[in-house]
C-alpha positions in Angstrom: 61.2 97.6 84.3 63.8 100.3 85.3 66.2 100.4 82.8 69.7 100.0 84.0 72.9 102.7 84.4 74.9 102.4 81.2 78.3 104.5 80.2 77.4 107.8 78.1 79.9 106.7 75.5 80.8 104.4 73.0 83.9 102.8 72.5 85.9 103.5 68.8 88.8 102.2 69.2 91.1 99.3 71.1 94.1 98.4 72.7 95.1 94.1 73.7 96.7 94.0 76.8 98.5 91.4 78.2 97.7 88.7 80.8 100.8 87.7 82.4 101.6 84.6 84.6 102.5 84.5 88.1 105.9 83.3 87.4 106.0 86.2 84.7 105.0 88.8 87.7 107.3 87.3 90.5 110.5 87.9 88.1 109.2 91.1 87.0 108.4 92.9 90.0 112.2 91.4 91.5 113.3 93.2 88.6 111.7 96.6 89.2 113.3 96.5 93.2 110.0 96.2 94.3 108.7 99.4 93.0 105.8 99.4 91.1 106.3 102.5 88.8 109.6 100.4 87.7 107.4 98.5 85.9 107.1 97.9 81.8 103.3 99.3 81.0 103.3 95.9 79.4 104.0 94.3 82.4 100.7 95.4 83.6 97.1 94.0 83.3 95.0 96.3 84.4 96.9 99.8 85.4 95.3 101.7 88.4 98.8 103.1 89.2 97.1 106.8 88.3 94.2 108.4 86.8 96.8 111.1 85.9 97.2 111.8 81.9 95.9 108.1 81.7 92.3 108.8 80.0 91.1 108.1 76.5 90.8 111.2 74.7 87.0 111.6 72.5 86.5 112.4 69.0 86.4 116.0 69.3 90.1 116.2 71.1 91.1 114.2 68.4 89.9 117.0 66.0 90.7 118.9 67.5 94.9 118.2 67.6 94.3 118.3 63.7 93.5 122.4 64.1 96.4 122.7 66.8 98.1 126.3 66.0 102.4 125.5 66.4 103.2 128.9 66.2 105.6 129.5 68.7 104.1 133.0 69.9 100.3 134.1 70.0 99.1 130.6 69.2 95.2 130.4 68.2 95.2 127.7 70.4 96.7 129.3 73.3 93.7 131.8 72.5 90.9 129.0 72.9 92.6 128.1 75.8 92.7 131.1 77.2 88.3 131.9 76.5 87.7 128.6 78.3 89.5 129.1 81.1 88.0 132.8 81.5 84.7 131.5 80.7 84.8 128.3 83.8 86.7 130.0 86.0 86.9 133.8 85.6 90.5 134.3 85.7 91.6 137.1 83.2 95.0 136.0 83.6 96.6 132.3 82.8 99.9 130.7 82.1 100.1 127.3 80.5 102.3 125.1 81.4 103.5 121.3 80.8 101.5 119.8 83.8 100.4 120.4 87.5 103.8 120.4 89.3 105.3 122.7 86.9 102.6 124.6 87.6 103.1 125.3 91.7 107.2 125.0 90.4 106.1 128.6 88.7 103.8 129.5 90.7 105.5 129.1 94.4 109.0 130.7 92.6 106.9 133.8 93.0 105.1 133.5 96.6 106.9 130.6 98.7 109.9 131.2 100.6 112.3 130.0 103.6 109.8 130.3 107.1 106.5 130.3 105.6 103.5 128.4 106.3 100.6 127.1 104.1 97.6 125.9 105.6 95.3 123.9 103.3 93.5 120.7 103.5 95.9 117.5 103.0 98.3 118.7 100.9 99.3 116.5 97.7 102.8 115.3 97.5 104.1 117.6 94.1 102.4 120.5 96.0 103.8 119.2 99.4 107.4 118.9 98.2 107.6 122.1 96.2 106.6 124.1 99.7 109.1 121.9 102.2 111.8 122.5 98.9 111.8 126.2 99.6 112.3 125.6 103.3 108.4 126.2 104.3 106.4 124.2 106.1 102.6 122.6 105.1 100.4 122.1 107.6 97.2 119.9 107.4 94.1 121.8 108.4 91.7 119.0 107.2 88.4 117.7 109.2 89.6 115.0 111.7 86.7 112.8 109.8 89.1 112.0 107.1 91.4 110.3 109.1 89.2 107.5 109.8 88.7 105.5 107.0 85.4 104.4 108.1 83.8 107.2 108.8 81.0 108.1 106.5 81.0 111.9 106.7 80.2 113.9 103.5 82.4 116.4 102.7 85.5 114.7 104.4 87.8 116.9 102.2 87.1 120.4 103.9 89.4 122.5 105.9 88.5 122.5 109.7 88.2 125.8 110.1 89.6 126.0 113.5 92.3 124.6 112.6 92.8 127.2 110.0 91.9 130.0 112.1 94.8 128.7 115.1 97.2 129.2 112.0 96.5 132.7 110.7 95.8 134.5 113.8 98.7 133.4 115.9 101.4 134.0 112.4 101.8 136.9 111.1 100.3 137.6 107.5 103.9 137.6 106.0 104.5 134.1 106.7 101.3 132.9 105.0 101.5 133.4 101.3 98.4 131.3 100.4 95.5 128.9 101.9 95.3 126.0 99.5 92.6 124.0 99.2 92.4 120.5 97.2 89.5 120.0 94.8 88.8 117.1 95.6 91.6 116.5 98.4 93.0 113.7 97.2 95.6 112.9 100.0 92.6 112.0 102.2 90.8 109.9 100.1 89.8 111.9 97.2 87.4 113.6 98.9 85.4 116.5 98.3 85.1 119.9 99.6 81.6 121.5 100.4 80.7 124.9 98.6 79.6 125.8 102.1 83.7 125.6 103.6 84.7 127.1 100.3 82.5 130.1 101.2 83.7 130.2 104.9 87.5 129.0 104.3 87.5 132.6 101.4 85.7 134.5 103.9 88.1 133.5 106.7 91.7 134.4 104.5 89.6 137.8 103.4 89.6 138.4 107.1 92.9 138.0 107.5 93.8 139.5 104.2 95.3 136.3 102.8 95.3 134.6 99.3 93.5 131.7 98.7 94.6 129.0 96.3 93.1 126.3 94.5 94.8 123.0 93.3 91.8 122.4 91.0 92.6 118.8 89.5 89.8 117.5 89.8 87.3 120.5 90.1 84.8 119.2 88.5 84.3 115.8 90.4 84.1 118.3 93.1 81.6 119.9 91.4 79.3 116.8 90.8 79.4 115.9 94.3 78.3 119.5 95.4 75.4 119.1 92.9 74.6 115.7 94.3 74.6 115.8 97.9 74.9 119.6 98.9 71.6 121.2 99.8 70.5 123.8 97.6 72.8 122.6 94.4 70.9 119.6 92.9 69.0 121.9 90.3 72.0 123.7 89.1 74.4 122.9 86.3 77.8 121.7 86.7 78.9 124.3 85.0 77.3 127.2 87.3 78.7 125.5 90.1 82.4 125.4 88.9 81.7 129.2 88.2 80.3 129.7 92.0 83.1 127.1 93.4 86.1 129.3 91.7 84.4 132.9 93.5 86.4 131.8 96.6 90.2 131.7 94.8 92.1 134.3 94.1 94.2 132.1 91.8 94.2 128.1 90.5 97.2 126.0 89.9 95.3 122.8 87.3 97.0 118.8 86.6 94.8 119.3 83.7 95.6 115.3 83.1 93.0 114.5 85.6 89.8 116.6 84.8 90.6 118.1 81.9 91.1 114.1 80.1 94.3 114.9 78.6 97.7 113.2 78.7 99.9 116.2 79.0 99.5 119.8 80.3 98.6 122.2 83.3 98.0 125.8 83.9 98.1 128.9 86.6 95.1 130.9 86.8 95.4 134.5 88.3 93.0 137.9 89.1 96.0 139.5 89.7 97.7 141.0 86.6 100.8 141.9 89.0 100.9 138.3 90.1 100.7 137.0 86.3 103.6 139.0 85.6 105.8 137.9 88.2 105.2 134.2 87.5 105.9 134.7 83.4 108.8 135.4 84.1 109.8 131.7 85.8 107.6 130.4 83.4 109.6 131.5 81.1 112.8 130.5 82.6 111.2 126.6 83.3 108.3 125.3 81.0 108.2 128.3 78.1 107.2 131.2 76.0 104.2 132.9 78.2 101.7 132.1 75.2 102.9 128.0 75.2 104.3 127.5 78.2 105.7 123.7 77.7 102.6 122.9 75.4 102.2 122.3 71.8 99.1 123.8 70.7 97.2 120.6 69.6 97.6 119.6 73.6 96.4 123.5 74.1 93.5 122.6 71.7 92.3 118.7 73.2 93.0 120.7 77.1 90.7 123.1 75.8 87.5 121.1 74.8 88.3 118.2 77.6 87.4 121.1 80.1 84.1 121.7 78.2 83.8 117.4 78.3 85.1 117.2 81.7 82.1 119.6 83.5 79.5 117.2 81.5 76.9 115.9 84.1 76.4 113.0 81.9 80.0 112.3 81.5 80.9 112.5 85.5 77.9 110.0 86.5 79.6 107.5 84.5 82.8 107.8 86.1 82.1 108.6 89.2 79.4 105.5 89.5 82.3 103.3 87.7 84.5 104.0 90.7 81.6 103.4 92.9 80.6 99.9 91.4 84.5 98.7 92.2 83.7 100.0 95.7 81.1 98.8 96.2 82.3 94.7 95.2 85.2 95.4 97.3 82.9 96.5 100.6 80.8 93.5 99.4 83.6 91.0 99.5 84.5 92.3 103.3 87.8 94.5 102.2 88.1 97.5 104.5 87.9 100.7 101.9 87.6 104.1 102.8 84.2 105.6 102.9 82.4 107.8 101.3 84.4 106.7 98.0 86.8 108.8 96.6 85.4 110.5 92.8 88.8 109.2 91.0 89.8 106.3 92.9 89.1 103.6 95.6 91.2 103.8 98.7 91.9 100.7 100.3 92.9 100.8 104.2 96.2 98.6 104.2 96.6 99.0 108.2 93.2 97.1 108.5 94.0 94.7 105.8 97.2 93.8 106.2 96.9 93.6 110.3 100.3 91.2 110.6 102.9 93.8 108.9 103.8 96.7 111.3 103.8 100.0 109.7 107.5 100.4 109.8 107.3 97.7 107.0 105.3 99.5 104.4 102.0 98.3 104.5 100.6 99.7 101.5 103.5 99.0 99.2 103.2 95.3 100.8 99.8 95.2 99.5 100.2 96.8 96.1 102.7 94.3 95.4 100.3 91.5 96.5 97.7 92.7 94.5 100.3 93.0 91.5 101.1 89.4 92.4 97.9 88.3 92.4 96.2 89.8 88.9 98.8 92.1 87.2 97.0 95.1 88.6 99.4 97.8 89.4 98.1 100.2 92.2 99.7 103.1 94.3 100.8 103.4 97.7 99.5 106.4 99.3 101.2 106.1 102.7 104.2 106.3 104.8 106.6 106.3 101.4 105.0 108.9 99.8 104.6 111.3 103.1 108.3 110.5 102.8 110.5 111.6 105.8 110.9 115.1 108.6 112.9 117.5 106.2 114.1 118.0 109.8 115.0 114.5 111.6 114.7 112.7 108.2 113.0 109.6 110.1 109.9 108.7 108.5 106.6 110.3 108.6 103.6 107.6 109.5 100.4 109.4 107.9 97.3 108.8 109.9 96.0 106.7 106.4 98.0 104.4 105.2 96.1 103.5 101.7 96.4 101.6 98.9 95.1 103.6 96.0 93.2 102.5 93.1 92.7 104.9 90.7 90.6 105.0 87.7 91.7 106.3 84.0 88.7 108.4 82.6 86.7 106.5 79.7 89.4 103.4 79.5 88.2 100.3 81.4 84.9 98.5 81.7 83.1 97.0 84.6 84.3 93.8 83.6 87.9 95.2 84.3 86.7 96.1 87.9 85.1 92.9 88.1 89.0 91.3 87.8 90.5 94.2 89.8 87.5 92.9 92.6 88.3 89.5 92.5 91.9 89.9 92.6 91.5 91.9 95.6 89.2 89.6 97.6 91.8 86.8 96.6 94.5 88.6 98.6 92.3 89.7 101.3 91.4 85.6 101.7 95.1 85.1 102.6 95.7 87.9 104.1 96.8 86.1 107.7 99.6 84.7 105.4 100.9 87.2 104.7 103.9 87.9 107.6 106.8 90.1 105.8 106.6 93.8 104.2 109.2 95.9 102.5 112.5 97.2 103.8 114.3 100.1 102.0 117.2 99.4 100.1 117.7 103.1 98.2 115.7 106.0 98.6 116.1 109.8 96.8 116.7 112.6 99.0 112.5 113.9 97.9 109.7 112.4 96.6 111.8 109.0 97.6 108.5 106.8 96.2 108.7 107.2 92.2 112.3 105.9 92.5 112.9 103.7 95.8 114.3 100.3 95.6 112.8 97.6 98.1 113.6 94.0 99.2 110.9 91.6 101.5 112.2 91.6 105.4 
């Protein structure tokens, strides 16, 4: 017989989580306005609010905080940190700093100001917000394949390179301080981008002597799905592909929560000395001594070795099949989810499901506080609260995708847990037709309105 998948780890160590009531829920989630980051952690079941900083750290991070260097300048551990990064991505040049956003915080200080334009696959909402802060504008050069969530194309995370092309030849070159492309985009779906658009988005900004940027997050989920469905890369190690991916940036912004399976920490990576010296000295001024930036070295030391971890082919089967099993029970069970499946989380298509509540009444928050309802599983909305409003009209924006997101920590649940998260989701989908009232708005921040809104039901 064919033996079956199984996880390439073993599990060391435990944590009980609590398995609320309804009644327990209803109150709570009142409580929290509606929003489901205002939630206790141990108001939760099962948490697939993010797969950001949410992972379970192995033996060897462990260890390897024990060796963590605290001195505050020229740390050891700054040092490691600074090898790996040269030896995966070839950047001469990094700063470290305290996570991803702080990261484009340092980074755009230097290159983004009032009038410009970055082009880039669907921008994430940190990078998103700290472009339309400094009075630029983003604009979305992604295929028109990832706007349909059932639309099976590959590579639905690459830049339509018409698109781009519209954007730099009719601007000039000194409203365009970057391209940024999303490894994987996750926006759209966390979808990935083909080495082949990599190539020709590089060889495109080249031609128009423009910069290209990578929001690298999850790079090496990118890389595994180059290895596994692009022609020409199935024989090659993850690792030589990260090194070929990272020929067609100039420089890297990293969330070094996601693929790097640590709870804290980021970094800029630069080829440009002149560059690095401009940013150190914001990244001085907001995270940090150049050689720390925001970090201690132990979370210099586990960032360090999770990269090594995180590029494991081994390691990224596991995941990425995890995330594919609760997929694939949720396509089996009839709920509309977007296709191909996202490497870090399942995105499920709340217009589709949720058919009775008009858009104007959330429909993705509606059905993450369903699903919360239903099983104590916390998803995210990724929709028309976190596209957030015109920095112009301020009326909302109404993305093309409005998804419910459910993303999976690294190394922390088993497929029993997607099992529940499944079933709970079927359960809601049954009564779906029952459900007639979304979300109305009672407070909302002036940016990034969806970590802190307050809702009520219509």
């Amino acid at each position: 017989m064919k033996l079956p998948f199984s996880e390439s780890f073993r599990i060391k160590a435990v944590e009980t989580i609590y398995r609320s009531t309804r009644e327990e829920r209803e109150k709570w989630i009142r409580d929290a306005k509606f929003n489901l980051f205002n939630l206790k952690s141990n108001q939760v079941f099962i948490d697939l609010l993010t797969d950001s900083g949410t992972g379970a750290m192995s033996d060897k991070q462990w260890s390897e905080l024990m060796l963590g260097d605290e001195s505050y300048a020229g740390a050891s551990s700054y040092y490691k940190m600074k090898d790996t990064i040269k030896d995966l991505f070839g950047y001469d040049y990094f700063l470290p700093t305290h996570q991803g956003r702080a990261a484009e915080n340092v980074l755009f200080s230097v290159l983004v100001k009032e009038g410009d334009l970055v082009p880039g696959n669907t921008h994430f909402d940190t990078t998103k917000v700290h472009i339309e802060y400094r009075k630029a504008l983003p604009i979305d050069c992604t295929v028109n394949e990832a706007f349909d969530s059932s639309n099976n194309h590959t590579f639905k995370g690459n830049v339509d390179l018409q698109k781009l092309e519209d954007v730099l030849k009719n601007n000039p070159k000194s409203k365009i301080p970057f391209i940024i492309v999303t490894v994987t985009c996750n926006s759209s779906g966390g979808q990935p981008v083909s080495m082949q658009n990599l190539k020709d988005v590089y060889s495109m900004a080249k031609k128009y002597d423009i910069s290209v940027l990578f929001d690298s997050a999850r790079f090496a989920e990118n890389a595994y799905y180059i290895k596994t469905l692009e022609k020409g890369y199935e024989d090659k190690a993850v690792k030589e592909i990260v090194s070929e991916m990272f020929l067609y940036a100039d420089m890297m912004t990293m969330s070094s929560k996601k693929d790097a399976i640590v709870n804290m920490g980021g970094f800029i990576g630069f080829h440009s000395e002149d560059l690095f010296k401009k940013a150190s000295v914001f990244n001085i001024m907001y995270e940090g001594y150049i050689t720390y930036g925001g970090l201690s070295g132990r979370d210099m030391n586990a960032l360090a070795q999770g990269l090594k971890e995180g590029i494991e082919f081994d390691y990224l089967e596991t995941r990425i099949k995890q995330v594919a099993y609760l997929g694939q029970k949720l396509l089996d069970y009839g709920v509309p989810v977007l296709v191909p499946f996202g490497g870090h989380a399942i995105f499920v298509d709340a217009t589709r499901f949720l058919q009775n509540i008009p858009k104007e009444e959330f429909q993705a928050q509606t059905l993450s506080i369903e699903l919360y309802l239903e099983g104590g599983v916390r998803g995210v909305e990724i929709g028309t609260l976190l596209a957030d409003r015109d920095p112009l009209t301020r009326e909302n924006r109404y993305p093309d995708l409005e998804l419910m997101r459910l993303a999976i920590p690294r190394r922390v649940y088993t497929n029993n847990h997607m099992d529940y998260v499944a079933a709970a989701v079927s359960n809601v989908y049954d009564r779906r037709n029952t459900i007639n009232k979304g979300m109305k708005i009672l407070y909302e921040a002036p940016i990034m309105r969806h970590f802190t809104i307050e809702l009520e039901r219509c």
